[in-house]
N, C-alpha and C positions, 0 to 999 in steps of 0.2 A: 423568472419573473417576466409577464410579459408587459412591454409600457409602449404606450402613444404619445406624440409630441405635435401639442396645437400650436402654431404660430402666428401670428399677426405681426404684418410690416405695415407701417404708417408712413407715407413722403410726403411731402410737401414740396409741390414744382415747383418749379421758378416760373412759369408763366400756366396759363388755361391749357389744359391737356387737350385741344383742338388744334394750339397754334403750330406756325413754324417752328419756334424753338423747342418744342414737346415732338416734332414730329418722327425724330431717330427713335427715342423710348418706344411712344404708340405705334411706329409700325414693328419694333420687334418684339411686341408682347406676343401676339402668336406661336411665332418661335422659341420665346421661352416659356410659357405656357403648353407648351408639348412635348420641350424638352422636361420641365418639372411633371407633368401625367406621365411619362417615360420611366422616370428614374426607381429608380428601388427604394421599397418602403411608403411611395405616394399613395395615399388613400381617397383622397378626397381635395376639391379647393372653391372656395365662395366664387360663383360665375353666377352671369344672367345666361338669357336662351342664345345668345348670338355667342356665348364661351368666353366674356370678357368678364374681369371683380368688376368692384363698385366703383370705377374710376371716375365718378363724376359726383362723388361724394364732396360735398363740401362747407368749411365750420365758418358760421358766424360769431367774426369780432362783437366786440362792445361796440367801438367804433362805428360799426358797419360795413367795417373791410371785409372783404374776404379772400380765403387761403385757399388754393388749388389741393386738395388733399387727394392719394390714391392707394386705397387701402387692399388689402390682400393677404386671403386665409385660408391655411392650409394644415393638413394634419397628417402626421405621418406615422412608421411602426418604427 
């Protein structure tokens, strides 16, 4: 039988994926973004043209707060 496994990871930062405290994550997405198109079984993962997910995705409160969310989807064999 053959099966594919979709995935979706949802975080939520601790600060604005611009700042300094985000800034160890954001500069090692590259690298693991090539190491996950590397690995065996990779198919496919949600990118814009520059190779990056939706990392600037983000949910409004009721409040009006809002949540740094970085989401990322991937599907594999």
């Amino acid at each position: 039988m053959n099966h594919h496994l979709a995935q979706i990871n949802i975080a939520l930062a601790r600060a604005p994926l611009e700042s300094e405290v985000m800034r160890g994550f954001t500069n090692a997405l590259d690298e693991i973004n090539a190491l996950a198109e590397a690995s065996p079984g990779f198919l496919w993962r949600l990118k814009t043209e520059v190779g990056r997910c939706d990392l600037a995705a983000r949910i409004s409160r009721p409040a009006g707060d809002r949540e740094h969310v970085a989401l990322g989807r991937t599907f594999r064999r």
